[in-house]
C-alpha positions as a Markdown table, in Angstrom:
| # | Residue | x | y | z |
|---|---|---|---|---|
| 1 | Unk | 0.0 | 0.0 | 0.0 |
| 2 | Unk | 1.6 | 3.4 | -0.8 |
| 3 | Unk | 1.9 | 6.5 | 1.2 |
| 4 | Unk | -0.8 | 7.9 | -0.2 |
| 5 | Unk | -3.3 | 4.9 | 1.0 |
| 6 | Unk | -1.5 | 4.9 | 3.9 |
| 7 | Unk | -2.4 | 8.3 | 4.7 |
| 8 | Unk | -6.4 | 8.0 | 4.0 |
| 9 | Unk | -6.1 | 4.9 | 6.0 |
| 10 | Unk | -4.8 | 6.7 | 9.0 |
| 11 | Unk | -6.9 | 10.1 | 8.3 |
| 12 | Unk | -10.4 | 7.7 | 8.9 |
| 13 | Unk | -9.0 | 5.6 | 11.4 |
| 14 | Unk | -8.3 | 8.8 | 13.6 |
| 15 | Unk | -11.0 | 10.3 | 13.1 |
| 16 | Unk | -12.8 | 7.6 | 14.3 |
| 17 | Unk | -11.1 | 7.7 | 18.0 |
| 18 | Unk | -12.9 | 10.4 | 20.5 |
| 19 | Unk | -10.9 | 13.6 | 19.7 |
| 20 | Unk | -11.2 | 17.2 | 20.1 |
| 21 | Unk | -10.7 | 19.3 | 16.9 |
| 22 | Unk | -8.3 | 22.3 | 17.5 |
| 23 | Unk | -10.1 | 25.5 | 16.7 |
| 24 | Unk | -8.4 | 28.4 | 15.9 |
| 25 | Unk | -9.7 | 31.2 | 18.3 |
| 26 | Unk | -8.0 | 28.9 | 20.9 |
| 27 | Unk | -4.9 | 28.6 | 19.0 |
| 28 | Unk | -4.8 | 32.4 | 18.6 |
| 29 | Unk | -4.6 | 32.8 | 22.9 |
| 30 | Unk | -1.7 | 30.7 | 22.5 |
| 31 | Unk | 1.6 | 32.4 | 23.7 |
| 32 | Unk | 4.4 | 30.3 | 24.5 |
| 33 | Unk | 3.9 | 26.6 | 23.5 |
| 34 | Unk | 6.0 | 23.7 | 25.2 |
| 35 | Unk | 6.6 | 20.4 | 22.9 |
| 36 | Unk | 6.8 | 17.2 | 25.4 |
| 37 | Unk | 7.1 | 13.9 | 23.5 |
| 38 | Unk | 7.4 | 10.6 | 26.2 |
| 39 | Unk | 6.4 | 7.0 | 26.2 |
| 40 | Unk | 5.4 | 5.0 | 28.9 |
| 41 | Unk | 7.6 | 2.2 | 30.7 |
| 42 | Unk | 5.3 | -0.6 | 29.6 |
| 43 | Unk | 5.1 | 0.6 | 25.9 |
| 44 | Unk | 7.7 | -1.9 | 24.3 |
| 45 | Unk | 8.5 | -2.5 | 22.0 |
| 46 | Unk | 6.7 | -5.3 | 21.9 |
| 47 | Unk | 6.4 | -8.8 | 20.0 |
| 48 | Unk | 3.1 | -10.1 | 19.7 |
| 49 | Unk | 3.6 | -12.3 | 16.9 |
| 50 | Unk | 4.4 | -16.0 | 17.4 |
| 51 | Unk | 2.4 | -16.4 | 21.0 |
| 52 | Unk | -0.7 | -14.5 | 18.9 |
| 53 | Unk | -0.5 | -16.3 | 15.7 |
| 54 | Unk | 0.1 | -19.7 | 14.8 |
| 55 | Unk | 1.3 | -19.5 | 11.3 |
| 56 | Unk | 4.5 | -19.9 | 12.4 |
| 57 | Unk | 4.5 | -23.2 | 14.2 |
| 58 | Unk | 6.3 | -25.3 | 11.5 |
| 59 | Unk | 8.7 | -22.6 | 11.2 |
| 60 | Unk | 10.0 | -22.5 | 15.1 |
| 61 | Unk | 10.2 | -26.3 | 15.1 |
| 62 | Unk | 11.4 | -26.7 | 19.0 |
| 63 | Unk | 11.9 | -23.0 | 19.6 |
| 64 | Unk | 8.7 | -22.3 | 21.9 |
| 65 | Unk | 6.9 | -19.0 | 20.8 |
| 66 | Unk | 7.2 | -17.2 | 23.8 |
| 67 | Unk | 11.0 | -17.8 | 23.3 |
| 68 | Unk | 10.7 | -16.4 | 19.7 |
| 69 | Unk | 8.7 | -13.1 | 20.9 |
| 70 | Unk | 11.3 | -12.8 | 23.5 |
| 71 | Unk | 14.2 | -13.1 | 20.8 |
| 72 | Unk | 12.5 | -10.6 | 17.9 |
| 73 | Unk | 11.5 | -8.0 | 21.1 |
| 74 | Unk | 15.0 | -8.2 | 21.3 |
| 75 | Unk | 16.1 | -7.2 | 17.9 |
| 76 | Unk | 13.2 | -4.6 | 17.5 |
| 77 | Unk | 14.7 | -3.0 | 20.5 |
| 78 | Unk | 18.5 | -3.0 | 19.0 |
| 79 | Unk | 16.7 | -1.4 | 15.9 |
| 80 | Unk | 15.2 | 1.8 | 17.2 |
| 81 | Unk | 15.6 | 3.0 | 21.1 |
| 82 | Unk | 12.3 | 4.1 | 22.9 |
| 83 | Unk | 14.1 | 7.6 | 23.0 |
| 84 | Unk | 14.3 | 7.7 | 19.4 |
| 85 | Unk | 10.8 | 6.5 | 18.6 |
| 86 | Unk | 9.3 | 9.0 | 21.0 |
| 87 | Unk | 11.3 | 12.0 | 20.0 |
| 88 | Unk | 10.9 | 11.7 | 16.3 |
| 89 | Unk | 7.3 | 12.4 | 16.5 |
| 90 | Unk | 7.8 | 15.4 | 18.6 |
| 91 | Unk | 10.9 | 16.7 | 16.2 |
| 92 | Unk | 8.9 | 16.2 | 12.9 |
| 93 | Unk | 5.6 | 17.5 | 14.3 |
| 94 | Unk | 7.2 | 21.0 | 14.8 |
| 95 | Unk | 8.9 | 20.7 | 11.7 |
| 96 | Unk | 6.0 | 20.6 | 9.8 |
| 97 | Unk | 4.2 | 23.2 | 11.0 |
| 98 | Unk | 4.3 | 26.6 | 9.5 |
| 99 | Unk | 6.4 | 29.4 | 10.3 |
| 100 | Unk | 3.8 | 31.7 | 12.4 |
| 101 | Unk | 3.0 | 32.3 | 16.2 |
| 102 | Unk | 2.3 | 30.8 | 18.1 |
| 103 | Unk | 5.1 | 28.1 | 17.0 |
| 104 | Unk | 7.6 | 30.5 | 16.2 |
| 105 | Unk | 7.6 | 31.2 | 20.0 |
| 106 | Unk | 8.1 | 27.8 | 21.0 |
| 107 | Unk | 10.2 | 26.9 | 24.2 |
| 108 | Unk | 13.8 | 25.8 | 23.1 |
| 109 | Unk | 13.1 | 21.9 | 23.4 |
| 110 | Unk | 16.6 | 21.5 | 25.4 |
| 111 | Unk | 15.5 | 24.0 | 27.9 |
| 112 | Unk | 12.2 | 22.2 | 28.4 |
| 113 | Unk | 14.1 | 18.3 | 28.5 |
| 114 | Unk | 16.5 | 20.2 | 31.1 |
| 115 | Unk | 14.1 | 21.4 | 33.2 |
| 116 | Unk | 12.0 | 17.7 | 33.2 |
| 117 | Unk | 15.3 | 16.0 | 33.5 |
| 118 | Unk | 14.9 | 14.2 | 30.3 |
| 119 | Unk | 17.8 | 15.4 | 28.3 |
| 120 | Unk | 20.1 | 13.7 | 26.6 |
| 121 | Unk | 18.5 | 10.3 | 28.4 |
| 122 | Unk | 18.4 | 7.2 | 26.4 |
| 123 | Unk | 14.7 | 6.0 | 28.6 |
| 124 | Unk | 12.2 | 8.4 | 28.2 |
| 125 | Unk | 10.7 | 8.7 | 31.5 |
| 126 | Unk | 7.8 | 7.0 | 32.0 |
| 127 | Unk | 5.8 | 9.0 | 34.8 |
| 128 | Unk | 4.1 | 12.2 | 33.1 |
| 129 | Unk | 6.3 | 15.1 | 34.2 |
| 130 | Unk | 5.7 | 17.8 | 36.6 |
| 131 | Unk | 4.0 | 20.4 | 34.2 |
| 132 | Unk | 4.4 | 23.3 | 36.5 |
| 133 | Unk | 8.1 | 23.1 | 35.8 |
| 134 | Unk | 7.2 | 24.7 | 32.6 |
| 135 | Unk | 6.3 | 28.0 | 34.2 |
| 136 | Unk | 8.7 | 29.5 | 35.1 |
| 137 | Unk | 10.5 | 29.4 | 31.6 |
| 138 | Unk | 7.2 | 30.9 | 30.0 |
| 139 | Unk | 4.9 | 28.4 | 28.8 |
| 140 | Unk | 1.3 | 29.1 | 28.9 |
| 141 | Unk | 0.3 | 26.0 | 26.8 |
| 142 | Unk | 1.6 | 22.2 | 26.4 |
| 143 | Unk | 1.7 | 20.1 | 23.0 |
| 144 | Unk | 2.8 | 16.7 | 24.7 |
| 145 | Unk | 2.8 | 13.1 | 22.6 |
| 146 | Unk | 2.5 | 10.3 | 24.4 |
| 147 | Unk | 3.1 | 6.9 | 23.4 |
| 148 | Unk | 1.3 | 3.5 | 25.0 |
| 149 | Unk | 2.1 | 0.8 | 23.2 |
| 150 | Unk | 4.4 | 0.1 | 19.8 |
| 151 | Unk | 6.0 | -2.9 | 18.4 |
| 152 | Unk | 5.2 | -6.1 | 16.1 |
| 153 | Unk | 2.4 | -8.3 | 15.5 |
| 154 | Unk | 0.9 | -10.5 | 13.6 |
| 155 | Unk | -2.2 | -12.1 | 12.1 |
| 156 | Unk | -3.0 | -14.9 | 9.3 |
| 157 | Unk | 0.5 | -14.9 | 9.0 |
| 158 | Unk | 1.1 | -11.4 | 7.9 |
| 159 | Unk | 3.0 | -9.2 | 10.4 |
| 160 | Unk | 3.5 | -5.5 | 10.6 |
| 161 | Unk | 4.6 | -2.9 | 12.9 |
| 162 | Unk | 1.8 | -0.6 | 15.2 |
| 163 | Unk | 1.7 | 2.1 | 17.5 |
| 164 | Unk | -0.9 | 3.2 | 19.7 |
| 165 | Unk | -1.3 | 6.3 | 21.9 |
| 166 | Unk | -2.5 | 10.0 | 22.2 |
| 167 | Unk | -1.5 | 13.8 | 21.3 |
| 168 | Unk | -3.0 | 16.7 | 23.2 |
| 169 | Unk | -2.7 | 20.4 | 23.5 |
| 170 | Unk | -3.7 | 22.0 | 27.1 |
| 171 | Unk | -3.3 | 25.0 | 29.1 |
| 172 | Unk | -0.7 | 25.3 | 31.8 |
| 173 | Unk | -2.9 | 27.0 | 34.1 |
| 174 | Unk | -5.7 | 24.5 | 35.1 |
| 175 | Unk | -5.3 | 22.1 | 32.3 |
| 176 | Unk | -7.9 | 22.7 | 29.9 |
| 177 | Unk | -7.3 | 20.9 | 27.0 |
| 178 | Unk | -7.5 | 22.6 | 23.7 |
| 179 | Unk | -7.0 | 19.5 | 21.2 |
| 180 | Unk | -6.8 | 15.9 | 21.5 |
| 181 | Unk | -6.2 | 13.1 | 19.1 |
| 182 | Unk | -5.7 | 9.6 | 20.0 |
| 183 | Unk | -3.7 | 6.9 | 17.8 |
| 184 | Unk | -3.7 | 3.8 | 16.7 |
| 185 | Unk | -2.3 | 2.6 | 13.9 |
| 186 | Unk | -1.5 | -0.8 | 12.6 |
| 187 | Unk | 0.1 | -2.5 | 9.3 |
| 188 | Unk | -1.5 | -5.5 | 10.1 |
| 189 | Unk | -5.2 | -4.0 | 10.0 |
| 190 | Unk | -4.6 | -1.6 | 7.6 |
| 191 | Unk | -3.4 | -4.7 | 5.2 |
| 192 | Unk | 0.1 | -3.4 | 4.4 |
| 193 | Unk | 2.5 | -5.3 | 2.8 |
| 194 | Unk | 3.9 | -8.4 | 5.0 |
| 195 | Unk | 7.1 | -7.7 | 7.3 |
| 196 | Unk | 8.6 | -11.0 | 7.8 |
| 197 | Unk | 9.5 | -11.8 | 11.6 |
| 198 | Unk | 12.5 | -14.0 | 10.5 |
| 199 | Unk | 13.6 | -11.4 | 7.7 |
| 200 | Unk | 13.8 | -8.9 | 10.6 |
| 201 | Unk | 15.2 | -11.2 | 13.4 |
| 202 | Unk | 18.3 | -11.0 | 10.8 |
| 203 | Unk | 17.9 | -7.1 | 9.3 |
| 204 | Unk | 16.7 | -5.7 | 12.2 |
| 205 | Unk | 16.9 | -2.1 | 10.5 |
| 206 | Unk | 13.5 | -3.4 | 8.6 |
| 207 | Unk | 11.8 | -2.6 | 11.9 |
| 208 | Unk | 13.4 | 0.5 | 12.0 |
| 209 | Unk | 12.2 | 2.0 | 8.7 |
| 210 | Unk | 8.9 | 0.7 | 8.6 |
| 211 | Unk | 8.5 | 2.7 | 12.3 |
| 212 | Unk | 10.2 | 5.8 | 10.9 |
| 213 | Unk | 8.0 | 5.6 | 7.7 |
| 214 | Unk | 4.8 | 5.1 | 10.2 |
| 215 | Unk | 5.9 | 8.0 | 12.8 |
| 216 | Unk | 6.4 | 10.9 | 9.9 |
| 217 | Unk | 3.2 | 9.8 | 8.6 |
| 218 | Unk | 1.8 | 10.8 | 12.3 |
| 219 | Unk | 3.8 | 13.4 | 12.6 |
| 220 | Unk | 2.6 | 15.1 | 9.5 |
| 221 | Unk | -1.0 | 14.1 | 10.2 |
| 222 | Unk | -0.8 | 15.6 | 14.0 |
| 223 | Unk | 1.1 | 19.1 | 12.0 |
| 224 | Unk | -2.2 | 19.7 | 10.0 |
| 225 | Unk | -4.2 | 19.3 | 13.3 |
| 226 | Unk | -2.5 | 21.9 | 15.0 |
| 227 | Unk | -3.1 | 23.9 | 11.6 |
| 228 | Unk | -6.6 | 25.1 | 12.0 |
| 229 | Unk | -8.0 | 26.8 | 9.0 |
| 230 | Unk | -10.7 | 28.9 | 11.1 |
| 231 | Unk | -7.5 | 31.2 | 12.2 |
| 232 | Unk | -7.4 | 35.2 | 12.9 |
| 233 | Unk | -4.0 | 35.2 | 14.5 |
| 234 | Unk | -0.9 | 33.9 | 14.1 |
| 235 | Unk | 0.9 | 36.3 | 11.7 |
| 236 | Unk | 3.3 | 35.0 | 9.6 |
| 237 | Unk | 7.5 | 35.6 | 10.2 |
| 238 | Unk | 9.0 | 38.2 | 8.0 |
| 239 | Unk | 10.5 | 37.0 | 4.3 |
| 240 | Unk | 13.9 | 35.1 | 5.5 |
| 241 | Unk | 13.3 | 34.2 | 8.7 |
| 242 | Unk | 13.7 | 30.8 | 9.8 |
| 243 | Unk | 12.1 | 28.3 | 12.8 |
| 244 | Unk | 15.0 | 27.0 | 14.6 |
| 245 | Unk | 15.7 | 23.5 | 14.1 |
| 246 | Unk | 15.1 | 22.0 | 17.2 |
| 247 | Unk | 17.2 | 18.9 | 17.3 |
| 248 | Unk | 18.8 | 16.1 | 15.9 |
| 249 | Unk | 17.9 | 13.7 | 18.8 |
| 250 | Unk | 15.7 | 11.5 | 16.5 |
| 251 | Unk | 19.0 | 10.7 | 14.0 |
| 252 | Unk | 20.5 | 9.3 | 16.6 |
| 253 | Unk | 21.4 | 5.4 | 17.9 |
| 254 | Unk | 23.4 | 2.6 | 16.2 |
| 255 | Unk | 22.3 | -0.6 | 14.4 |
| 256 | Unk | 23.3 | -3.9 | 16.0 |
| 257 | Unk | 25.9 | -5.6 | 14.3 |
| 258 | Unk | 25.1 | -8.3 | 11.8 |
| 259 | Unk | 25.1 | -12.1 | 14.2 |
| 260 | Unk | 27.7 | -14.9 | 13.7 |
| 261 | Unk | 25.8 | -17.2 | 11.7 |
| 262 | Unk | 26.6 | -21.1 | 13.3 |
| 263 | Unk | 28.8 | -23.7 | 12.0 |
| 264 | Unk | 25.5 | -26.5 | 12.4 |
| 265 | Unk | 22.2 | -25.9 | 11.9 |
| 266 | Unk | 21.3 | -25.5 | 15.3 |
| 267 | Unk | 19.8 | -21.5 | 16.7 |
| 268 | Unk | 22.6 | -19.3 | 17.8 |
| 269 | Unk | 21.7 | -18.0 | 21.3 |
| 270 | Unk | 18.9 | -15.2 | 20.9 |
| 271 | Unk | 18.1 | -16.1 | 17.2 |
| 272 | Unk | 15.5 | -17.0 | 15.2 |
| 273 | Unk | 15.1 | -19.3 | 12.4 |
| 274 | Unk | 16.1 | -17.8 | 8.5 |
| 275 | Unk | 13.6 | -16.6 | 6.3 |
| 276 | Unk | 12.7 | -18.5 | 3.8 |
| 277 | Unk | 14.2 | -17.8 | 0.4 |
């Protein structure tokens, strides 16, 4: 399924959650915006496909599937950290919106991971953080993502990455929320081309794409949310300014190394069978 598709797909599928449509009056009373992105100790990556869906039986042979989820979980993690996963959305969010206030007044995003002592952290903490801490830097109004629950998963035999979770935009001061859009989005569901367990179990950089491809797709979604069309405010920036870039956190990380392949044909400790050819 192409972007395009892909894109439809998610448009309907969010809008079927309970949300709250951004409207632009409320935008307009906007001042100084914080960006929070975290996800939540219990969010995985998980692997939900060999205990979930028999397809695979042959395949394992004697390797039980609650071994094999444990193994893949594994190599989903060495693919893409939980710090990396949660901060892309955040990064590519602001990137994508448009070069006006109230965004153009955003708080730096080091000051703000300072301050909630979540900077340069490779575990995103997992309780929400003390908001208040905000105020004294001169944020009126939060735009926080928070992830729930991400990984791998399969069905029928055909596996895929998801992501579930929310995005919301609330006051400071008493915590009114302003906009909220809750996620879910799955390959598996949405009937997207099959990401084979075993192929990633060996290339776990698969994962990794197919998550990055997924959270720009979010990212750019949750930009034209936070766009509303109904706007009097937010004057544009003079010709030749520029919003600051506001990191490179979610380029960061290393891919594992590629695993000794054994002399026999027995498993290597913490891998999985070869895909087929």
């Amino acid at each position: 399924m192409g972007r395009n598709s892909f894109l439809v797909f998610l448009a309907l599928l969010m809008t079927g959650c309970a949300s709250q449509r951004l409207v632009g009056a409320d935008l307009d009373r906007v001042k100084r915006p914080a960006f929070i992105s975290r996800i939540e100790i219990d969010a995985g990556p998980r692997s939900l496909v060999f205990r979930e869906d028999s397809a695979y039986k042959d395949k394992l042979k004697k390797l039980e599937p609650k071994e094999a989820d444990r193994r893949l979980q594994a190599k989903l993690t060495s693919a893409v950290t939980r710090f990396e996963v949660s901060e892309r959305l955040r990064v590519n969010t602001f990137r994508h919106l448009p070069r006006e206030r109230p965004w153009v007044n955003t708080l730096d995003p080091a000051r703000v991971a300072t301050v909630l002592e979540s900077f340069l952290v490779e575990e995103v903490p997992a309780n929400a953080p003390d908001y208040d801490l905000l105020a004294p830097l001169g944020a009126d109004t939060v735009v926080e993502f928070v992830i729930q629950d991400y990984g791998m998963r399969s069905k029928d035999g055909r596996a895929g990455p998801y992501i579930q979770g929310y995005a919301r935009m609330f006051k400071l001061n008493g915590r009114a929320e302003i906009w909220r859009h809750p996620f879910k989005v799955d390959r598996v569901s949405e009937g997207a081309e099959h990401l084979d367990p075993f192929q990633v179990g060996k290339e776990p950089s698969l994962f990794r794409q197919q998550m990055t491809e997924l959270l720009d797709v979010l990212a750019e979604r949750f930009a034209q949310e936070l766009t509303p069309k109904d706007r009097k405010g937010g004057a544009p920036l003079p010709e030749g300014s520029e919003l600051s870039d506001p990191d490179s956190v979610n380029r960061t990380g290393r891919e594992a190394p590629a695993p000794e392949q054994p002399a026999d044909s027995e498993l290597a400790p913490g891998e999985l069978p070869d895909p087929d050819q």
